[in-house]
mmCIF file of the N, C-alpha and C atoms, coordinates in Angstrom:
data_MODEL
# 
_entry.id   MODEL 
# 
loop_
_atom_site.group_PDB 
_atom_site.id 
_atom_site.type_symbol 
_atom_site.label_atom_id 
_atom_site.label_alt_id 
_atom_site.label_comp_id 
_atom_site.label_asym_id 
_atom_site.label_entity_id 
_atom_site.label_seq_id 
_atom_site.pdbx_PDB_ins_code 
_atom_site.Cartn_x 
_atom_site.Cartn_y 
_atom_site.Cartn_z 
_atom_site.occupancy 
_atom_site.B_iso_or_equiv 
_atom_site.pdbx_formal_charge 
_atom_site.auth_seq_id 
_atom_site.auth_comp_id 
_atom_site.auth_asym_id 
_atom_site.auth_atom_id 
_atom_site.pdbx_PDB_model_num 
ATOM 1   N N  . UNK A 1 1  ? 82.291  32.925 144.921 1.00 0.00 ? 1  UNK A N  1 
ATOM 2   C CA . UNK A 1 1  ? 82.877  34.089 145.544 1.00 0.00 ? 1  UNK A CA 1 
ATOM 3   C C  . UNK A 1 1  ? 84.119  34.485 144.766 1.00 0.00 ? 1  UNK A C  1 
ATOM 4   N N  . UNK A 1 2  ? 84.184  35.901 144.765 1.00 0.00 ? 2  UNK A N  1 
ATOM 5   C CA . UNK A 1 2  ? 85.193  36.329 143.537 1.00 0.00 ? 2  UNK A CA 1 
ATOM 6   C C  . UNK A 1 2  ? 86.540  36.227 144.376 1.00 0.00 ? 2  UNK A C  1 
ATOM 7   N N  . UNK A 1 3  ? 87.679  36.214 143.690 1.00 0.00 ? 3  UNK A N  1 
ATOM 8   C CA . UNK A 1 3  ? 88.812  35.670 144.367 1.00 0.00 ? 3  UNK A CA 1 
ATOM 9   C C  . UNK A 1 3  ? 90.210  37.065 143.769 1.00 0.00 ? 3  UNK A C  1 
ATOM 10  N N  . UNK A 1 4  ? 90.793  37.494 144.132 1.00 0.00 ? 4  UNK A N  1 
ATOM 11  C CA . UNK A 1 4  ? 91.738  38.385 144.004 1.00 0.00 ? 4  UNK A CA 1 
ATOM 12  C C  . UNK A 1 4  ? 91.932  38.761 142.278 1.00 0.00 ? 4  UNK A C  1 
ATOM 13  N N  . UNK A 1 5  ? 91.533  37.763 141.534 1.00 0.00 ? 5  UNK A N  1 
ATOM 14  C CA . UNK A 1 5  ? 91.763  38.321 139.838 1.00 0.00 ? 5  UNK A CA 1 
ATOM 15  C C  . UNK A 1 5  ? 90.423  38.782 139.680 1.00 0.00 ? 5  UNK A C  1 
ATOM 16  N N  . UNK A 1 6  ? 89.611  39.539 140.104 1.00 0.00 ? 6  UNK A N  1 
ATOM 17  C CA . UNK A 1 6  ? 88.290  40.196 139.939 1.00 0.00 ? 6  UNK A CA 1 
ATOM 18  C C  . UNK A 1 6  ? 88.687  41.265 139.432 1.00 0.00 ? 6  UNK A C  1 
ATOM 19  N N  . UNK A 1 7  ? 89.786  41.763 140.134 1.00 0.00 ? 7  UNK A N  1 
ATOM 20  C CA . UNK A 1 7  ? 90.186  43.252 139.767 1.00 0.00 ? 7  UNK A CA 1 
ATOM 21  C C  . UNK A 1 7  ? 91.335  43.029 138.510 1.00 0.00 ? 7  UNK A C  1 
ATOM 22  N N  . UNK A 1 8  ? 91.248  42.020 137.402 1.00 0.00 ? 8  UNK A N  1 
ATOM 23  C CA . UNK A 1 8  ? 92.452  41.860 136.869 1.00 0.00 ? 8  UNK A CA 1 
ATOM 24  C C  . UNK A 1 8  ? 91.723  42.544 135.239 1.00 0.00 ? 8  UNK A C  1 
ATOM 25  N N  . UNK A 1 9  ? 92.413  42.857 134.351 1.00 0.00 ? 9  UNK A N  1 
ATOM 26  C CA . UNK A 1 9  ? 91.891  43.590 133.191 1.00 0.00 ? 9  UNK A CA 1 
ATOM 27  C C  . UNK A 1 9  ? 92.319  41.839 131.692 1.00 0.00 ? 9  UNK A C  1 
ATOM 28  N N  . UNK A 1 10 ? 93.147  41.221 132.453 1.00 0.00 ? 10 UNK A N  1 
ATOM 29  C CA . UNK A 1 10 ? 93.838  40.690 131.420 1.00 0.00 ? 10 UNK A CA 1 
ATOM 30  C C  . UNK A 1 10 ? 92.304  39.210 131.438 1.00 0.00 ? 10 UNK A C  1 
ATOM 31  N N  . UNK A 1 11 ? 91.996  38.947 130.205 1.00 0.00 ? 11 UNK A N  1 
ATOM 32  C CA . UNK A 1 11 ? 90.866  37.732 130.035 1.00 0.00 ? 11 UNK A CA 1 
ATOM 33  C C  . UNK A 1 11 ? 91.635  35.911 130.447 1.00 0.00 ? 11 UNK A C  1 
ATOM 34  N N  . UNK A 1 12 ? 93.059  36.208 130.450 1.00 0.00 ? 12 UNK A N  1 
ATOM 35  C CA . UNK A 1 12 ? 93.176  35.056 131.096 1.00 0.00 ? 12 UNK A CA 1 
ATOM 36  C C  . UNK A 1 12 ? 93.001  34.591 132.176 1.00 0.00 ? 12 UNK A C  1 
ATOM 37  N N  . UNK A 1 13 ? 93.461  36.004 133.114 1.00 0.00 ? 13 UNK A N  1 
ATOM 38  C CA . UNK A 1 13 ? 93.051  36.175 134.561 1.00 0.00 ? 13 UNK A CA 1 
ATOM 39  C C  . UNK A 1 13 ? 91.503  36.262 135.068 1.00 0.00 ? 13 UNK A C  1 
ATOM 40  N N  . UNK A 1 14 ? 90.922  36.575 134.466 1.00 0.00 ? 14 UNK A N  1 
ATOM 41  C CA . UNK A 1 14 ? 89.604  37.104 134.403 1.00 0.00 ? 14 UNK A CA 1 
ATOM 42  C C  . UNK A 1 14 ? 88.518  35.497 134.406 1.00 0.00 ? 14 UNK A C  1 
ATOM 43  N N  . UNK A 1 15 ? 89.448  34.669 133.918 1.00 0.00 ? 15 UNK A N  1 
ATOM 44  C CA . UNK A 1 15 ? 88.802  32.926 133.333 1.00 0.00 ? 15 UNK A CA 1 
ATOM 45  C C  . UNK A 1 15 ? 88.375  32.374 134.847 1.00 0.00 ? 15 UNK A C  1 
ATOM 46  N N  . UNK A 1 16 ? 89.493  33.010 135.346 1.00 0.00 ? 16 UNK A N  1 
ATOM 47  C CA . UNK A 1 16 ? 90.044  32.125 136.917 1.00 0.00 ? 16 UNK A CA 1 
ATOM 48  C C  . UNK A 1 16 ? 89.593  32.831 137.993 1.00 0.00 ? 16 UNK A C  1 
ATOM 49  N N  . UNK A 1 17 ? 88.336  33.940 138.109 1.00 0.00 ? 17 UNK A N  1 
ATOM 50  C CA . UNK A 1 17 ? 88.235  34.953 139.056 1.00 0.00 ? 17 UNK A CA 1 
ATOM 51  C C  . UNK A 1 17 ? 87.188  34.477 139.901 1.00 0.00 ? 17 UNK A C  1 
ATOM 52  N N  . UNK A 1 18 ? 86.792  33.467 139.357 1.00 0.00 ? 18 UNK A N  1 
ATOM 53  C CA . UNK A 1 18 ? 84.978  33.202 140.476 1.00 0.00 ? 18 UNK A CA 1 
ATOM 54  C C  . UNK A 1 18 ? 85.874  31.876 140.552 1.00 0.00 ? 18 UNK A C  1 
ATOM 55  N N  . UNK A 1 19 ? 87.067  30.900 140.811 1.00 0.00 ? 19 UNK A N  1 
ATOM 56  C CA . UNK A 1 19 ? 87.601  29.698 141.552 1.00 0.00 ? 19 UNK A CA 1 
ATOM 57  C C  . UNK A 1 19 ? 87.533  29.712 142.738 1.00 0.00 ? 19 UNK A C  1 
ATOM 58  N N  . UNK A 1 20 ? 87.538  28.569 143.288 1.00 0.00 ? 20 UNK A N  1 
ATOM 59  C CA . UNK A 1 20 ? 87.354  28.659 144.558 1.00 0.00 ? 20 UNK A CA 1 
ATOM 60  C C  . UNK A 1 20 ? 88.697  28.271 145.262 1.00 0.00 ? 20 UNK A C  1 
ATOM 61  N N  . UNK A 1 21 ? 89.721  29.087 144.825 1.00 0.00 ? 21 UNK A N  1 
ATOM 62  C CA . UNK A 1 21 ? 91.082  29.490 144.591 1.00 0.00 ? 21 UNK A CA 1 
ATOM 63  C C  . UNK A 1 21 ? 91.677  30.541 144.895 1.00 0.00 ? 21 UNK A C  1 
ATOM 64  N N  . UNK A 1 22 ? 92.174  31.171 146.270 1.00 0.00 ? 22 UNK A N  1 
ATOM 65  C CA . UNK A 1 22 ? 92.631  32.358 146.741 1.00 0.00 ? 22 UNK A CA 1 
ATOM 66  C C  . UNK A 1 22 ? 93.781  32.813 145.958 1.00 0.00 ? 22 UNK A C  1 
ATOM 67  N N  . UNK A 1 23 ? 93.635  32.960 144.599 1.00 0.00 ? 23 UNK A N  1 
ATOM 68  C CA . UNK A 1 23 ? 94.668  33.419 143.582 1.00 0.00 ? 23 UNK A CA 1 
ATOM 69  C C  . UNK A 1 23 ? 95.472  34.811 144.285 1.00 0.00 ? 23 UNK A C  1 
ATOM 70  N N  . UNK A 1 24 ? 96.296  35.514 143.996 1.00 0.00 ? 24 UNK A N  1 
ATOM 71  C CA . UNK A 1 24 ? 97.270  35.957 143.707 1.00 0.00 ? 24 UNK A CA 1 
ATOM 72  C C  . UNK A 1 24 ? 98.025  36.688 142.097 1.00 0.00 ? 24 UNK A C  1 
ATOM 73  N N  . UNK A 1 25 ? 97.405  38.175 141.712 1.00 0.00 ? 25 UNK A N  1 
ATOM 74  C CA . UNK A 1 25 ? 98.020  38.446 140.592 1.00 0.00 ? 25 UNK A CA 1 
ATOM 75  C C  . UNK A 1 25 ? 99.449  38.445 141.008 1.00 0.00 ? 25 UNK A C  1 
ATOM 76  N N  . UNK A 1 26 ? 100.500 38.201 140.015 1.00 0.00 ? 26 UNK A N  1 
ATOM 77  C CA . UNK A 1 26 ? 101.639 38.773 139.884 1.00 0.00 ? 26 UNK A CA 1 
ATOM 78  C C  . UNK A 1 26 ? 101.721 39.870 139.993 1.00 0.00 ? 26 UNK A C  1 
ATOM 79  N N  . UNK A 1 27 ? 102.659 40.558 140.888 1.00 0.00 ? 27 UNK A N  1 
ATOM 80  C CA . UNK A 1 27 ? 103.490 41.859 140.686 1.00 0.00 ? 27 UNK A CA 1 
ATOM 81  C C  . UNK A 1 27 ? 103.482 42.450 141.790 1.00 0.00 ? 27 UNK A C  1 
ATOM 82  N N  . UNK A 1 28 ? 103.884 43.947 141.662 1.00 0.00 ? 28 UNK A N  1 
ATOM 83  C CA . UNK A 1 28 ? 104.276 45.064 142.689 1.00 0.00 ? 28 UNK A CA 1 
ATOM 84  C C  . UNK A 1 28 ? 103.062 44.351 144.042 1.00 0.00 ? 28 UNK A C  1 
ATOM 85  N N  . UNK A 1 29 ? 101.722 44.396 143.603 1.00 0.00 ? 29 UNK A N  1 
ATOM 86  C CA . UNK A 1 29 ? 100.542 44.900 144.841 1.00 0.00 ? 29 UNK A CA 1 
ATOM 87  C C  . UNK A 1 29 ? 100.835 43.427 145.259 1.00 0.00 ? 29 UNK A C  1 
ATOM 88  N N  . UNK A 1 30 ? 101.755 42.152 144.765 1.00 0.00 ? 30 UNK A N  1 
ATOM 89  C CA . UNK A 1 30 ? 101.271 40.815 145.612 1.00 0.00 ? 30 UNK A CA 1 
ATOM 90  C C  . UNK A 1 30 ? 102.485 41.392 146.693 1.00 0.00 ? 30 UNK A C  1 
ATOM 91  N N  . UNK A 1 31 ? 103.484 42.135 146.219 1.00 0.00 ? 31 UNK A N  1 
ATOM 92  C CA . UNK A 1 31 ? 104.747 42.199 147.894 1.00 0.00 ? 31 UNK A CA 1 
ATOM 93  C C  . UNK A 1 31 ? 104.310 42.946 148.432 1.00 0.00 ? 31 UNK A C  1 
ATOM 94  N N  . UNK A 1 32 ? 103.586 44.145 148.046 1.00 0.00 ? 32 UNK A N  1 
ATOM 95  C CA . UNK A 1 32 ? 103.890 45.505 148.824 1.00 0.00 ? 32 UNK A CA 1 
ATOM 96  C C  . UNK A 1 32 ? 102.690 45.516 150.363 1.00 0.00 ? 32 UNK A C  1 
ATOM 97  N N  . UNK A 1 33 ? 103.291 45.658 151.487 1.00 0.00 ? 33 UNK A N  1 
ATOM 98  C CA . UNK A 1 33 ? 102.961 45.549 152.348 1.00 0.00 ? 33 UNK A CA 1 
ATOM 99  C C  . UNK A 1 33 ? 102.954 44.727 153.546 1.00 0.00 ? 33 UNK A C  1 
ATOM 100 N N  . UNK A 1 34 ? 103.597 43.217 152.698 1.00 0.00 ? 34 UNK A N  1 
ATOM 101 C CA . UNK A 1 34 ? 104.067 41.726 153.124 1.00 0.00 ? 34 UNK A CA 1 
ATOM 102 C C  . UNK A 1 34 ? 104.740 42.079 153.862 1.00 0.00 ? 34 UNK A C  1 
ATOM 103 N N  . UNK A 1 35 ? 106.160 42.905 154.217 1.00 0.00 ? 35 UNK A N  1 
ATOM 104 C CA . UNK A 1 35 ? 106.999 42.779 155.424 1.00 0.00 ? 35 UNK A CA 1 
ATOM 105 C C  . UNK A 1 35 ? 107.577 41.543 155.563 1.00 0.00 ? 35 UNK A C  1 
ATOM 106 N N  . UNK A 1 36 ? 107.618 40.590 154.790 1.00 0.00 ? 36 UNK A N  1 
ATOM 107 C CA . UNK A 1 36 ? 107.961 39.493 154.806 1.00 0.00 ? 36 UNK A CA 1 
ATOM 108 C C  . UNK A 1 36 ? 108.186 38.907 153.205 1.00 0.00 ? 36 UNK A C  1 
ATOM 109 N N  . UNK A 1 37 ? 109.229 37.816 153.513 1.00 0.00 ? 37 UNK A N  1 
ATOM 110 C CA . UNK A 1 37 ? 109.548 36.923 152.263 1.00 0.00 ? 37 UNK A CA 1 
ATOM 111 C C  . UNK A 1 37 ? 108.602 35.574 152.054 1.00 0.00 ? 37 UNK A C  1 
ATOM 112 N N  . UNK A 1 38 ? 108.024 35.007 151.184 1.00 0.00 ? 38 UNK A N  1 
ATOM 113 C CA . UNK A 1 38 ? 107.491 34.037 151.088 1.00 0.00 ? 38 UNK A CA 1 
ATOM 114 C C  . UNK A 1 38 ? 108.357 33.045 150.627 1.00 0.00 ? 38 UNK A C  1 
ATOM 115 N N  . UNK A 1 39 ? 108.438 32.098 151.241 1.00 0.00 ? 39 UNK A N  1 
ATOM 116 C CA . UNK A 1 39 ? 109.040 31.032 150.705 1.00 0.00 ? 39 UNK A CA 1 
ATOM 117 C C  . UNK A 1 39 ? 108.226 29.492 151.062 1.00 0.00 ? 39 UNK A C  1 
ATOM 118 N N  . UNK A 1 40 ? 108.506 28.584 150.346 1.00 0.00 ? 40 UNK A N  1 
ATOM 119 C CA . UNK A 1 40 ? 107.878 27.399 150.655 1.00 0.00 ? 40 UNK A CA 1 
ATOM 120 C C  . UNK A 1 40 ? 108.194 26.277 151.655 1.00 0.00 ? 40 UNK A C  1 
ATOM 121 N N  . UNK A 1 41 ? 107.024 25.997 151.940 1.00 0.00 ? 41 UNK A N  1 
ATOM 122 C CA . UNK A 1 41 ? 107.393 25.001 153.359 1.00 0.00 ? 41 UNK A CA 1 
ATOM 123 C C  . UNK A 1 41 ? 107.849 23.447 152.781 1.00 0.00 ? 41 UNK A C  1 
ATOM 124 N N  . UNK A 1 42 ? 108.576 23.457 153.313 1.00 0.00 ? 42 UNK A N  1 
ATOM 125 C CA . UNK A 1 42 ? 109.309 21.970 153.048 1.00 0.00 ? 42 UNK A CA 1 
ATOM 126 C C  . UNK A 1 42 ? 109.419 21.120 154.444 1.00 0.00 ? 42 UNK A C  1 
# 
């Protein structure tokens, strides 16, 4: 099952798109809409 770098143009991203890995590209489209800060659970 394809995972969020399906839609990515770059072939590194593209390596990692069928993982069974809910990836995350970098940039603008990973905040916009979040309403929230991500930070890590400790």
């Amino acid at each position: 099952m394809p995972n969020r770098l399906i839609d990515e143009t770059s072939p590194y991203w593209l390596q990692h798109a069928n993982n069974p890995v809910d990836w995350y590209p970098w940039g603008e489209r990973r905040w916009s809409g979040r309403g929230q800060t991500i930070s890590p659970s400790c």
